[in-house]
N, C-alpha and C positions, 0 to 999 in steps of 0.2 A: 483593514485587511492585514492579513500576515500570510509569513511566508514556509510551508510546510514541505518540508523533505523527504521522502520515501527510500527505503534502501530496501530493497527485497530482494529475498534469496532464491533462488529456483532452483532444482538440477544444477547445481555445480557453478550458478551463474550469481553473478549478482548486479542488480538493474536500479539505476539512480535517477528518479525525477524529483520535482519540483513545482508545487503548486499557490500563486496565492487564493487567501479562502477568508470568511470573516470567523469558520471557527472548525476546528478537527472534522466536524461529523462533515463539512460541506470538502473539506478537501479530501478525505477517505471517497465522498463520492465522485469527485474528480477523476483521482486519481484512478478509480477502476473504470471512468468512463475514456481516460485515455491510455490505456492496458495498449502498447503498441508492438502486437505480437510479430509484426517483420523482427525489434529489435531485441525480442525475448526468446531464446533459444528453445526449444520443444513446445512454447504454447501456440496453442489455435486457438480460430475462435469459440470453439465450445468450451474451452478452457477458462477464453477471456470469460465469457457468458457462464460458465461454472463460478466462476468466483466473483462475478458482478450479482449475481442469485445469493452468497452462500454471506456475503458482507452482509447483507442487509437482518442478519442476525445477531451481526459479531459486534461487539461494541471495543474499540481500543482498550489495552490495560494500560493504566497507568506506570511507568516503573518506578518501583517507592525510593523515594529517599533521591528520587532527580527531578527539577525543573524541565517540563518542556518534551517529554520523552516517552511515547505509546508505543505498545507492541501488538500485533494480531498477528494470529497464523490460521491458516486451516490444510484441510487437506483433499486434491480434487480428483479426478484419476489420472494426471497426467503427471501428477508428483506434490509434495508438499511445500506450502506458499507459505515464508515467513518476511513480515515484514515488520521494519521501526519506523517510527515516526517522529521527527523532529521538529520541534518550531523553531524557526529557525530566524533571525535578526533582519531585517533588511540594511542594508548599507545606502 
């Protein structure tokens, strides 16, 4: 298992979790499965449910030339979703 970090941006916010997973794609789906919109500023849940639908197209990019480090963005109507992804060490 390893341990994958999320930093997403929203509306002016930006939202920090933490997932372990045995690989990207299992924690990308984590991660939108625990979208926890009490501590996400303007999202609902059709927003969570907007971007739990629109992932399931998206595939991470890679950033060139760094170990360990995906980006995806989209965009839903409640504003534009940019996130990174780190793998991140366990201690």
């Amino acid at each position: 298992m390893e341990l994958y970090t999320f930093l997403m941006e929203f509306r002016g916010g930006t939202y920090i979790s933490q997932f372990n997973a045995g690989k990207l794609q299992e924690a990308v789906l984590l991660w939108t499965e625990h979208l926890e919109i009490k501590e996400i500023k303007y999202l609902s849940e059709k927003g969570k449910a907007e971007i739990k639908e629109k992932i399931k197209s998206k595939e991470p990019i890679k950033i060139r030339d760094r170990k360990n480090i995906w980006f995806f963005c989209m965009s839903i109507k409640m504003g534009f979703v940019a996130v990174n992804v780190v793998k991140t060490s366990l201690d």
